[in-house]
mmCIF file of the N, C-alpha and C atoms, coordinates in Angstrom:
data_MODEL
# 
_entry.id   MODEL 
# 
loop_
_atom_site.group_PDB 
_atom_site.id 
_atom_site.type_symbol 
_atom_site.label_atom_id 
_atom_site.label_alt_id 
_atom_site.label_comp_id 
_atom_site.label_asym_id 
_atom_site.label_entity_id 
_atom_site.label_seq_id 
_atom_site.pdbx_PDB_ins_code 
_atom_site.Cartn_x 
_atom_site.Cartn_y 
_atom_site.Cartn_z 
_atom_site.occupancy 
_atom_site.B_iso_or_equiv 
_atom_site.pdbx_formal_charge 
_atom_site.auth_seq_id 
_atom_site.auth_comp_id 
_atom_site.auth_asym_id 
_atom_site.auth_atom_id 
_atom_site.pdbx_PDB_model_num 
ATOM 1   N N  . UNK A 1 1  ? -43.686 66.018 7.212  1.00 0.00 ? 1  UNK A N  1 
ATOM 2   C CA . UNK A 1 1  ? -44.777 65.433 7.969  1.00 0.00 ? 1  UNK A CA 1 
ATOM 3   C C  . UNK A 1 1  ? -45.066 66.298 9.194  1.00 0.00 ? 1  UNK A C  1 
ATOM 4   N N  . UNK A 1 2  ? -46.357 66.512 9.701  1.00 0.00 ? 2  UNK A N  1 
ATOM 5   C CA . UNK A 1 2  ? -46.804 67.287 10.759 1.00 0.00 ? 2  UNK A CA 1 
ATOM 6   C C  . UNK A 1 2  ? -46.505 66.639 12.136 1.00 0.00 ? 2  UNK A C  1 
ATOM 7   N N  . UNK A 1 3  ? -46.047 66.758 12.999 1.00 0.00 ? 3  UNK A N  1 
ATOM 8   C CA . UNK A 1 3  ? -45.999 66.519 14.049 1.00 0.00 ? 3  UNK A CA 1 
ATOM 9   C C  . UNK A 1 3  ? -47.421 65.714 14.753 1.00 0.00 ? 3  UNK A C  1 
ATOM 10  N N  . UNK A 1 4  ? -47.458 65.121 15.168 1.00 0.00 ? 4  UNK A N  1 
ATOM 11  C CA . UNK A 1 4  ? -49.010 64.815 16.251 1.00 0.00 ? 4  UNK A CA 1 
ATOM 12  C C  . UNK A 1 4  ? -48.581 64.456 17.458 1.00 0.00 ? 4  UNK A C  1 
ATOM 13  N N  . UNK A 1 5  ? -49.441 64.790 18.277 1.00 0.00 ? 5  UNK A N  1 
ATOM 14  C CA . UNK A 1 5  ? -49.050 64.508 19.524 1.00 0.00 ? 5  UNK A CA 1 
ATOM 15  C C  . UNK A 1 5  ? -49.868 63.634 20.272 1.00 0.00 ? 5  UNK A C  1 
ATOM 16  N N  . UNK A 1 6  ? -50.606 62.852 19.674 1.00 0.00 ? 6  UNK A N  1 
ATOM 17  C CA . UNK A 1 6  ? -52.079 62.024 19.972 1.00 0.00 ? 6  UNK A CA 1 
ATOM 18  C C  . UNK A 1 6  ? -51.652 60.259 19.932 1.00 0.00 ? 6  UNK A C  1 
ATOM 19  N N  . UNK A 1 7  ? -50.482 60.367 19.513 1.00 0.00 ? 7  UNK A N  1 
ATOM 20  C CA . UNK A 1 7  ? -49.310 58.851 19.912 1.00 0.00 ? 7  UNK A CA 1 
ATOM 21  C C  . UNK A 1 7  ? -50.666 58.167 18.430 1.00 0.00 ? 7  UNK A C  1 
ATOM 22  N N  . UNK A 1 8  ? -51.062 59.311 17.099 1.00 0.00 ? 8  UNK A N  1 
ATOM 23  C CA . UNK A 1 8  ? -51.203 58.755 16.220 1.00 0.00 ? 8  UNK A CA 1 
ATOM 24  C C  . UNK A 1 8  ? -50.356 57.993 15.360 1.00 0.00 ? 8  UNK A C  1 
ATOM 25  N N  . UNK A 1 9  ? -49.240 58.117 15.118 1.00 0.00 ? 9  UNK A N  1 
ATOM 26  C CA . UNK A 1 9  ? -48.360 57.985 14.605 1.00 0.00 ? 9  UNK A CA 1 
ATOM 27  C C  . UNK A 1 9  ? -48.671 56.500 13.907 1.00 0.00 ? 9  UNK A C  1 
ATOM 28  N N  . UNK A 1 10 ? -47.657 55.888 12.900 1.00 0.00 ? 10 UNK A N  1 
ATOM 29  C CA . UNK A 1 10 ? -47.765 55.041 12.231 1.00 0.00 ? 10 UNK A CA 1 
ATOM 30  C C  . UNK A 1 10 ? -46.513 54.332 11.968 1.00 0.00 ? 10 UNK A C  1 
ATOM 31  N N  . UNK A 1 11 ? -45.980 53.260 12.696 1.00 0.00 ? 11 UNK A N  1 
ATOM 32  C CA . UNK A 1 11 ? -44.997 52.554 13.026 1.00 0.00 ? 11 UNK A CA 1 
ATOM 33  C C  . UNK A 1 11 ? -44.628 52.547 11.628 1.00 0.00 ? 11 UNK A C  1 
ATOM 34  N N  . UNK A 1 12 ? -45.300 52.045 10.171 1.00 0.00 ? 12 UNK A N  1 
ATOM 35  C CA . UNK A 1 12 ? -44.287 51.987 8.997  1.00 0.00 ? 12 UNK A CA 1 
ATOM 36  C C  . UNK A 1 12 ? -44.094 53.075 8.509  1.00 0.00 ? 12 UNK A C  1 
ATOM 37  N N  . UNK A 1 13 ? -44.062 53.939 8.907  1.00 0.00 ? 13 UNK A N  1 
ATOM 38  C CA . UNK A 1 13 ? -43.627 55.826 8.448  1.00 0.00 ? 13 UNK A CA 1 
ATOM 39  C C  . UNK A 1 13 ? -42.135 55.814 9.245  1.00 0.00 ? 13 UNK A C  1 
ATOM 40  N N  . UNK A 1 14 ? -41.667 55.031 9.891  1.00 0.00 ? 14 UNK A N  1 
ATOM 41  C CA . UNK A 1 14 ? -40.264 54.904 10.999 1.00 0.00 ? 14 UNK A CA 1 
ATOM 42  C C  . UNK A 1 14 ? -39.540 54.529 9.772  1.00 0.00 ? 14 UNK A C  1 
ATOM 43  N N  . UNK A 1 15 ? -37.801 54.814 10.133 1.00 0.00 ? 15 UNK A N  1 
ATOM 44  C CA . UNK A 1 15 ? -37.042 54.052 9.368  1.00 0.00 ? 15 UNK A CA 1 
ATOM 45  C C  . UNK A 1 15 ? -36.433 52.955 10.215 1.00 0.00 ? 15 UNK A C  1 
ATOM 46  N N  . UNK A 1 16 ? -35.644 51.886 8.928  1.00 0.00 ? 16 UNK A N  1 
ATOM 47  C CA . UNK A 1 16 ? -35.344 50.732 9.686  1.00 0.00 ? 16 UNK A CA 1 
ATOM 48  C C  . UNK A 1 16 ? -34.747 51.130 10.707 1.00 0.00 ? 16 UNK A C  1 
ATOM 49  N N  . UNK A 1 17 ? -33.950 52.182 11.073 1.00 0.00 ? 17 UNK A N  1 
ATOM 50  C CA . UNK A 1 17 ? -33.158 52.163 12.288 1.00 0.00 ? 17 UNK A CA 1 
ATOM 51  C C  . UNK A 1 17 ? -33.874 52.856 13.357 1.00 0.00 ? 17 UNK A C  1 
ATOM 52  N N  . UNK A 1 18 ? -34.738 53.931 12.985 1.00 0.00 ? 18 UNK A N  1 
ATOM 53  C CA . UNK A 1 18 ? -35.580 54.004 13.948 1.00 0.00 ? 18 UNK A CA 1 
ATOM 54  C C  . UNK A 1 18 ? -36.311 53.002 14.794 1.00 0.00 ? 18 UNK A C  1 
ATOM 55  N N  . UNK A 1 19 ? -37.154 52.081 14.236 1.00 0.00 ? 19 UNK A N  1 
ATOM 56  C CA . UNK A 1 19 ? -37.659 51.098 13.847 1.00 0.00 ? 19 UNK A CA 1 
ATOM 57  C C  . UNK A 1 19 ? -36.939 49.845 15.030 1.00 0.00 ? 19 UNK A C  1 
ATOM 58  N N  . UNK A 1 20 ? -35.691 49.732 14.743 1.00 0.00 ? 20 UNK A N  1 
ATOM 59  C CA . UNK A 1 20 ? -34.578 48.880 15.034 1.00 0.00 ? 20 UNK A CA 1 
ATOM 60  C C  . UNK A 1 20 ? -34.613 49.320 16.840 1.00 0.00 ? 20 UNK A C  1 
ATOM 61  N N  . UNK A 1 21 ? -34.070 50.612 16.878 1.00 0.00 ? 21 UNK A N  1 
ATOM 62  C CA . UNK A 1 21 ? -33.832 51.291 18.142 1.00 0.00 ? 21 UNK A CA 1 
ATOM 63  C C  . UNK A 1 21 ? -34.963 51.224 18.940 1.00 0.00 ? 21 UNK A C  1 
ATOM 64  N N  . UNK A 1 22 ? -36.480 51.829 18.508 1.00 0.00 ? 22 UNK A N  1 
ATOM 65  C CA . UNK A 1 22 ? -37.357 51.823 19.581 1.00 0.00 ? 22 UNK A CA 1 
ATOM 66  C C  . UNK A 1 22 ? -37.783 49.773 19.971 1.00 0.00 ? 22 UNK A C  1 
ATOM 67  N N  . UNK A 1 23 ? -37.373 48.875 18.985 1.00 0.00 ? 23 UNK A N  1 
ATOM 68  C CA . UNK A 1 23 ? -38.073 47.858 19.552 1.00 0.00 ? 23 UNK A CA 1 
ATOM 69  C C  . UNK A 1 23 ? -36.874 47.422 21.068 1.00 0.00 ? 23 UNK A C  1 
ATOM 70  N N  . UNK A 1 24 ? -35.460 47.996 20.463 1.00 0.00 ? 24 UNK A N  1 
ATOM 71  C CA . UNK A 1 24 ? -34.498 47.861 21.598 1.00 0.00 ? 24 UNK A CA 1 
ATOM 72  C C  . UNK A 1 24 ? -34.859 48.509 22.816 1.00 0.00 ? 24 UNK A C  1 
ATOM 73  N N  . UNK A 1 25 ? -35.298 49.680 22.852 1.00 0.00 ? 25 UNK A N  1 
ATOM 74  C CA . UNK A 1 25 ? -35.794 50.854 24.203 1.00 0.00 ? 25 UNK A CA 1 
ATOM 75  C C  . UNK A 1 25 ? -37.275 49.869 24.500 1.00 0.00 ? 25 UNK A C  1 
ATOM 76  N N  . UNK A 1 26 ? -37.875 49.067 23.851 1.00 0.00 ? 26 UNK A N  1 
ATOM 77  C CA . UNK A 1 26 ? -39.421 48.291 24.405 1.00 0.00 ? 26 UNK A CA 1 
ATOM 78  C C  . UNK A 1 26 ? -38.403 47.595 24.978 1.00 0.00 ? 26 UNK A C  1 
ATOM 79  N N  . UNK A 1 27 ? -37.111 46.647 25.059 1.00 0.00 ? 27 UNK A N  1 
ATOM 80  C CA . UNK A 1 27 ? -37.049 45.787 25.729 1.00 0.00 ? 27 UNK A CA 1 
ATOM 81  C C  . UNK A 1 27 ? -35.653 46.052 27.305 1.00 0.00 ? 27 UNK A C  1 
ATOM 82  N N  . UNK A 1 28 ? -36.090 47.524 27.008 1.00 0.00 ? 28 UNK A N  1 
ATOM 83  C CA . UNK A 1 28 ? -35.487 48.099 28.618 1.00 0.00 ? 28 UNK A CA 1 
ATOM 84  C C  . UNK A 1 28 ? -34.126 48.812 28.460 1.00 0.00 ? 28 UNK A C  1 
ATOM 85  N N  . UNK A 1 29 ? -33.441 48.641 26.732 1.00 0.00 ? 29 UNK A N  1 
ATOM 86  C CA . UNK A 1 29 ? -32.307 48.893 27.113 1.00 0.00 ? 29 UNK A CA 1 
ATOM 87  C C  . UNK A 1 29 ? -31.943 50.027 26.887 1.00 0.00 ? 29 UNK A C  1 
ATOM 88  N N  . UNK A 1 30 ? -31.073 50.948 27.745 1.00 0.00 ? 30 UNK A N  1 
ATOM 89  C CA . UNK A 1 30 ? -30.806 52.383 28.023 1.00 0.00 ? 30 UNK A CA 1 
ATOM 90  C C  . UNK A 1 30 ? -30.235 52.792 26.504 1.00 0.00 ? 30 UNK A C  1 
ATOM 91  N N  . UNK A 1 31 ? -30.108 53.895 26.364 1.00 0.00 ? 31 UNK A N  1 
ATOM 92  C CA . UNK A 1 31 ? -29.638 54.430 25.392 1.00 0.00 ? 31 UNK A CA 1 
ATOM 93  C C  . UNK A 1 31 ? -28.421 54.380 25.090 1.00 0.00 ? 31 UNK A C  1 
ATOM 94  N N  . UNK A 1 32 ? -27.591 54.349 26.095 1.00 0.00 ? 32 UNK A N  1 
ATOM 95  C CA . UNK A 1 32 ? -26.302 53.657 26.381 1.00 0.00 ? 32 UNK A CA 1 
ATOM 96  C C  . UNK A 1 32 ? -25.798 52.771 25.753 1.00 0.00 ? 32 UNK A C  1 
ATOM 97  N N  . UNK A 1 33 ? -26.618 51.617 26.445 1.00 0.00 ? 33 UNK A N  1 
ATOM 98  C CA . UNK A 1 33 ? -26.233 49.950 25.849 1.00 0.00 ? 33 UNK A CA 1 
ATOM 99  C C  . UNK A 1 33 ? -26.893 49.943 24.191 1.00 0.00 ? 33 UNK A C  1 
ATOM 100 N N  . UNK A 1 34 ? -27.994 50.578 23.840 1.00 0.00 ? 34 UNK A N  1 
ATOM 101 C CA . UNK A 1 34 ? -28.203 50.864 22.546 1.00 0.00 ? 34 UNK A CA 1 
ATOM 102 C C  . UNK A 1 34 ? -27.095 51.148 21.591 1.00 0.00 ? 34 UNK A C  1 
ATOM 103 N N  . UNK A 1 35 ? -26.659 52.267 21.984 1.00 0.00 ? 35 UNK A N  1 
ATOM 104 C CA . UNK A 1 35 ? -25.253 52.787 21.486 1.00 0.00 ? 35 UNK A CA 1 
ATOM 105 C C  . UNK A 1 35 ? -24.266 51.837 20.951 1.00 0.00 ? 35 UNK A C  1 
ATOM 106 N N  . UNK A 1 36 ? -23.856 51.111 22.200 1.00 0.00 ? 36 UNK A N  1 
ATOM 107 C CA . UNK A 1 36 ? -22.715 49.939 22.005 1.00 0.00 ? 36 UNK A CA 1 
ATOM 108 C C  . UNK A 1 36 ? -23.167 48.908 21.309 1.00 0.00 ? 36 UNK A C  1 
ATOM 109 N N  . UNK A 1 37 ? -24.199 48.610 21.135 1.00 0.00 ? 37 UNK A N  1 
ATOM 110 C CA . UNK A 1 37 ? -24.723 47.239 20.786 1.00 0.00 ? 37 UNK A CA 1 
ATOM 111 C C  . UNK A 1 37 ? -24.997 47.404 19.360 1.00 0.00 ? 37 UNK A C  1 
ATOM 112 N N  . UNK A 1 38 ? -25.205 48.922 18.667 1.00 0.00 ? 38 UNK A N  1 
ATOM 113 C CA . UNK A 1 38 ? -25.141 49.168 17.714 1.00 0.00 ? 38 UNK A CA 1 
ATOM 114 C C  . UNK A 1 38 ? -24.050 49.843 16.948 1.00 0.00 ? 38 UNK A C  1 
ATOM 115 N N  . UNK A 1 39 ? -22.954 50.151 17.860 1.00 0.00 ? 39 UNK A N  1 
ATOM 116 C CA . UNK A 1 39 ? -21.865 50.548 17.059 1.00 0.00 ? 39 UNK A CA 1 
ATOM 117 C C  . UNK A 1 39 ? -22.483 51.932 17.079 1.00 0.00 ? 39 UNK A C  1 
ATOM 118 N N  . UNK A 1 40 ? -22.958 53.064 17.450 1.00 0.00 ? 40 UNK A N  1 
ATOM 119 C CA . UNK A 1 40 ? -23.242 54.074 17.289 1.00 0.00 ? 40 UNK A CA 1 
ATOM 120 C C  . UNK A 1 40 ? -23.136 55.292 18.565 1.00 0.00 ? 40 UNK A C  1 
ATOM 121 N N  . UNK A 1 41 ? -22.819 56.490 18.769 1.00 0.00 ? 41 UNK A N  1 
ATOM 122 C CA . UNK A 1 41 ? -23.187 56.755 19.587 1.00 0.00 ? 41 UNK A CA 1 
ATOM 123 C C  . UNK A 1 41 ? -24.256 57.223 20.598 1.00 0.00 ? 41 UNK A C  1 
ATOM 124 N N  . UNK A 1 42 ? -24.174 58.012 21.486 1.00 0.00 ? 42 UNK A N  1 
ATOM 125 C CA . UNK A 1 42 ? -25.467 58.190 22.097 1.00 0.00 ? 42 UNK A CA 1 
ATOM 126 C C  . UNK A 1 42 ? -26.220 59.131 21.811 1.00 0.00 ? 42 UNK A C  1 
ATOM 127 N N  . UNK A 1 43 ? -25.745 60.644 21.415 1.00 0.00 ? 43 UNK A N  1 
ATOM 128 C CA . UNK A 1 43 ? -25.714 61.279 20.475 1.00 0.00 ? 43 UNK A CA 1 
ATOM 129 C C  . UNK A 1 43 ? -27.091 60.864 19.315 1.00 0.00 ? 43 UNK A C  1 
ATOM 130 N N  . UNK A 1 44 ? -26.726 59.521 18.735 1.00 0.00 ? 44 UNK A N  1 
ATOM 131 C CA . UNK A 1 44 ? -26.949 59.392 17.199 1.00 0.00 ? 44 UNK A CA 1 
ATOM 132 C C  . UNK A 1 44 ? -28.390 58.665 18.074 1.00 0.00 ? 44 UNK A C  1 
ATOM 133 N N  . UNK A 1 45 ? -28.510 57.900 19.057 1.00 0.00 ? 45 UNK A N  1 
ATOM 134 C CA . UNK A 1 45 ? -29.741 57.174 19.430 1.00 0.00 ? 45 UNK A CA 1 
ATOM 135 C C  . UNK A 1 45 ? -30.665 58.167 19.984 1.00 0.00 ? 45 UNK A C  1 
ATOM 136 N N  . UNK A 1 46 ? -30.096 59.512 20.287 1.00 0.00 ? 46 UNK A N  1 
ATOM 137 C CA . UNK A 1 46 ? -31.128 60.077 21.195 1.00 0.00 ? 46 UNK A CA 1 
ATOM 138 C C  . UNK A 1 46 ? -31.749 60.951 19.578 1.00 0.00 ? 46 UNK A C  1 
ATOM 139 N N  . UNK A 1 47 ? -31.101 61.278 18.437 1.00 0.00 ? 47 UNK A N  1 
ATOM 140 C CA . UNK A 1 47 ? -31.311 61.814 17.246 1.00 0.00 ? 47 UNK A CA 1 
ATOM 141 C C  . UNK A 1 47 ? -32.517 61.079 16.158 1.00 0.00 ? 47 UNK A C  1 
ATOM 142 N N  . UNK A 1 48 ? -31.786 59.238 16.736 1.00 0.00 ? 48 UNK A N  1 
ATOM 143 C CA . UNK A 1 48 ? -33.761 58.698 16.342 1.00 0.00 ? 48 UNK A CA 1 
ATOM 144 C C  . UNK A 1 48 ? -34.433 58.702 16.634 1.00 0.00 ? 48 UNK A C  1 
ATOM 145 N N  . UNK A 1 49 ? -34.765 58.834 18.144 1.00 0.00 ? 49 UNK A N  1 
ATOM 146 C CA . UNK A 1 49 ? -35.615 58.501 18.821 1.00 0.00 ? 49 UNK A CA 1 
ATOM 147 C C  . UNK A 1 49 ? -36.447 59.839 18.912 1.00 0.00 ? 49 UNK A C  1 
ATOM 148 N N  . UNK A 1 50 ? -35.798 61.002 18.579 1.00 0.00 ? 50 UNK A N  1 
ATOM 149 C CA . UNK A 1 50 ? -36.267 62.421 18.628 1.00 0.00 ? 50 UNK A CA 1 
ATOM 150 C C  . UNK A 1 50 ? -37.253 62.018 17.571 1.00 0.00 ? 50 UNK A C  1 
ATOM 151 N N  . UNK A 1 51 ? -36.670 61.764 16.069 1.00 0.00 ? 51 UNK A N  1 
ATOM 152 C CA . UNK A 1 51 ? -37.823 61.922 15.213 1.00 0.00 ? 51 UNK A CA 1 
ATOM 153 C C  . UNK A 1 51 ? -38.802 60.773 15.357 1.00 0.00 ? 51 UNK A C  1 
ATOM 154 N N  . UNK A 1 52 ? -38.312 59.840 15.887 1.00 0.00 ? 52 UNK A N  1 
ATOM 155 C CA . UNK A 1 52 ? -39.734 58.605 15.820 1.00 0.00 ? 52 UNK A CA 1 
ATOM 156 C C  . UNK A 1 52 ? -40.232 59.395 16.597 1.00 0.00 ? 52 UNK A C  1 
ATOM 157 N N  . UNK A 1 53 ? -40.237 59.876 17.901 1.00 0.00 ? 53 UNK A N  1 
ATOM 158 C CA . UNK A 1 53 ? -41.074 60.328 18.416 1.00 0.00 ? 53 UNK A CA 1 
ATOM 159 C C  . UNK A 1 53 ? -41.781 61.688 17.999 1.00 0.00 ? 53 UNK A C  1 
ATOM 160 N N  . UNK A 1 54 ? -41.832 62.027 16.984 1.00 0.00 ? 54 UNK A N  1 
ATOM 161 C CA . UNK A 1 54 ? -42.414 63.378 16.190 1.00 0.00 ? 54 UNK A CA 1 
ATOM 162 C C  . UNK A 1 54 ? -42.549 62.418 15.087 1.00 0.00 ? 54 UNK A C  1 
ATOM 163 N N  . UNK A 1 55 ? -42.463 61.276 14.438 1.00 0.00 ? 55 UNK A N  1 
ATOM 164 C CA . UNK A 1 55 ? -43.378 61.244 13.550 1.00 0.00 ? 55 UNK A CA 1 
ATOM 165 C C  . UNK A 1 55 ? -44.491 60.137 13.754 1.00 0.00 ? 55 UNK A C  1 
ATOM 166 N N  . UNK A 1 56 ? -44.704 59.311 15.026 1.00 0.00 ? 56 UNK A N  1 
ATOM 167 C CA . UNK A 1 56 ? -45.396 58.979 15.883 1.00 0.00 ? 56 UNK A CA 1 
ATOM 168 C C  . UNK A 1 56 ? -46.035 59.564 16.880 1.00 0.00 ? 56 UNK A C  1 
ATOM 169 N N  . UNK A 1 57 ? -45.860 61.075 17.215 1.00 0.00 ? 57 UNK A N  1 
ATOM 170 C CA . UNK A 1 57 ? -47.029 61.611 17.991 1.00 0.00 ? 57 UNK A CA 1 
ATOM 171 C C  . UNK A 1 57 ? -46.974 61.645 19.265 1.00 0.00 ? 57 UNK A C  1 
ATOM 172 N N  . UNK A 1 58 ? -45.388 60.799 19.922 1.00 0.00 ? 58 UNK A N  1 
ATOM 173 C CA . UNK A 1 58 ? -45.369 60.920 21.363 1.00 0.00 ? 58 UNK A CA 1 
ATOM 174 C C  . UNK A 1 58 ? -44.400 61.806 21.745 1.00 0.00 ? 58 UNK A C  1 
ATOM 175 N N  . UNK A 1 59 ? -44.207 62.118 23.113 1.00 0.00 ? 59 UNK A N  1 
ATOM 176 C CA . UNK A 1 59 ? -43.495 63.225 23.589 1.00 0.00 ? 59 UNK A CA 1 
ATOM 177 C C  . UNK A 1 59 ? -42.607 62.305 24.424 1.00 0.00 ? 59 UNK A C  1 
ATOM 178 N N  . UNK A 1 60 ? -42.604 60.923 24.520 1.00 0.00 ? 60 UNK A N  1 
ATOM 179 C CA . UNK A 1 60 ? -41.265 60.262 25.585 1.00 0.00 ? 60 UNK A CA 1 
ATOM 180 C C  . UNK A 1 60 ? -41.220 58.930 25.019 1.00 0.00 ? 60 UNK A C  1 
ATOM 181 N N  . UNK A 1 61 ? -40.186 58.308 25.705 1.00 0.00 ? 61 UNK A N  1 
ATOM 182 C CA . UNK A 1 61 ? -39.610 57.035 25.841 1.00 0.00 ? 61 UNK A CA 1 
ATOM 183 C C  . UNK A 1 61 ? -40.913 55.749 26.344 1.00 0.00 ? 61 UNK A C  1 
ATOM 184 N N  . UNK A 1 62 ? -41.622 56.552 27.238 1.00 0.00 ? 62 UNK A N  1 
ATOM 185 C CA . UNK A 1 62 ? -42.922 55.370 27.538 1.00 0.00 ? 62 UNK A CA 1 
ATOM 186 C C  . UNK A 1 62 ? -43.918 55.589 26.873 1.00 0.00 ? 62 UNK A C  1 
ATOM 187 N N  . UNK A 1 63 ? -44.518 56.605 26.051 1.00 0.00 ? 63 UNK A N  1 
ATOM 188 C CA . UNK A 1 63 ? -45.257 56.407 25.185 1.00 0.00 ? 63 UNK A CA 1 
ATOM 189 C C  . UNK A 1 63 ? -44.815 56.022 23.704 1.00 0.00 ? 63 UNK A C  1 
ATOM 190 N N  . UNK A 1 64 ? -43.796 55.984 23.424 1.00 0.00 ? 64 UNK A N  1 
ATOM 191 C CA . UNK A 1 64 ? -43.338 55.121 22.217 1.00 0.00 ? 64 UNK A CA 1 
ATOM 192 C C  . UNK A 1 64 ? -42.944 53.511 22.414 1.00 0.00 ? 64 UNK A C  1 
ATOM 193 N N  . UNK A 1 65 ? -43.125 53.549 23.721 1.00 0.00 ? 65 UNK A N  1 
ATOM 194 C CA . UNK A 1 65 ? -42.781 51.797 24.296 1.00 0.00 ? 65 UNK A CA 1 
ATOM 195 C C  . UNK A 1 65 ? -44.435 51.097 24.253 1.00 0.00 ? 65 UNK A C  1 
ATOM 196 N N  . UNK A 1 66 ? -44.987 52.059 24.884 1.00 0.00 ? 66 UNK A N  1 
ATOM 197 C CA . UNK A 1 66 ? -46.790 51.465 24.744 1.00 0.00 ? 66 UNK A CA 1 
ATOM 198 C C  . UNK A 1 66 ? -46.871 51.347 23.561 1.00 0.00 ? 66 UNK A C  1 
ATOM 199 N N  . UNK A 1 67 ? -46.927 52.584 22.283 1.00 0.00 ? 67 UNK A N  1 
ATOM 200 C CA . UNK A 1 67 ? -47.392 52.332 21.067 1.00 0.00 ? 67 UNK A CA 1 
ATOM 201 C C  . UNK A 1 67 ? -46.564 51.015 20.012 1.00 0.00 ? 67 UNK A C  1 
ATOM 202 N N  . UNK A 1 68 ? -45.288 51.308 20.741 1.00 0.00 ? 68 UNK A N  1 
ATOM 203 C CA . UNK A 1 68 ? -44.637 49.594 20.162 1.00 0.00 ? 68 UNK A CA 1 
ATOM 204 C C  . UNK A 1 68 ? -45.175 48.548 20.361 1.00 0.00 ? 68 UNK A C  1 
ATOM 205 N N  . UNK A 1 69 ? -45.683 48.228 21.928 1.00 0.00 ? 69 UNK A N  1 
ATOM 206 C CA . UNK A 1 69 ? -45.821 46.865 21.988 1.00 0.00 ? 69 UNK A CA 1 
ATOM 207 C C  . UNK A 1 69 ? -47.591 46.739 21.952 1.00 0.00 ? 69 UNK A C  1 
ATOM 208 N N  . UNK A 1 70 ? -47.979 47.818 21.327 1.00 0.00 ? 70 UNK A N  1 
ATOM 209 C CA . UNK A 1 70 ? -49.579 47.524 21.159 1.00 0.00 ? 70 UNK A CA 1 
ATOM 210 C C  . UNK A 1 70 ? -49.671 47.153 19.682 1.00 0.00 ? 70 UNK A C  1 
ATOM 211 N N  . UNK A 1 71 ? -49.149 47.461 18.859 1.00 0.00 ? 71 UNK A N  1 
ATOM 212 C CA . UNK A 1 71 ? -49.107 47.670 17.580 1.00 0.00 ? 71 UNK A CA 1 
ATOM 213 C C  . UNK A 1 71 ? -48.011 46.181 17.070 1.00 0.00 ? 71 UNK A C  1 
ATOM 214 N N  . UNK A 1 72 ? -47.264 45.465 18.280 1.00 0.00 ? 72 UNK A N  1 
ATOM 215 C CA . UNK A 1 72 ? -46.303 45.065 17.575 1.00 0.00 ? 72 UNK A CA 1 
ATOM 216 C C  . UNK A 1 72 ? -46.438 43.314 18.365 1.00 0.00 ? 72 UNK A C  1 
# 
């Protein structure tokens, strides 16, 4: 898939855990507490959030929080 950077992106192109993680980062929580709360490390949350955000089109943490809670 091509990259976009126009926050085109398309929330069901995410996987469940992608998916899972960014609705956790819409509701404030650090990557950190992500981690623990999922049994995973931080490492592995900053590794989804890389590709949701390349296959959604944004370049950060607040434009994948807008396109969550507009869409969701």
């Amino acid at each position: 898939m091509i990259a976009r950077e126009d926050g085109s992106g398309n929330l069901g192109d995410l996987s469940t855990r992608q998916r899972e993680i960014l609705e956790l980062v819409a509701e404030g929580l650090s990557n950190g507490q992500i981690a623990k709360r999922l049994f995973l490390t931080e490492s592995t949350i900053k590794q989804h959030l890389r590709g949701a955000y390349k296959i959604l089109g944004v370049r950060n943490r607040a434009q994948a929080v807008r396109l969550v809670r507009s869409t969701g």
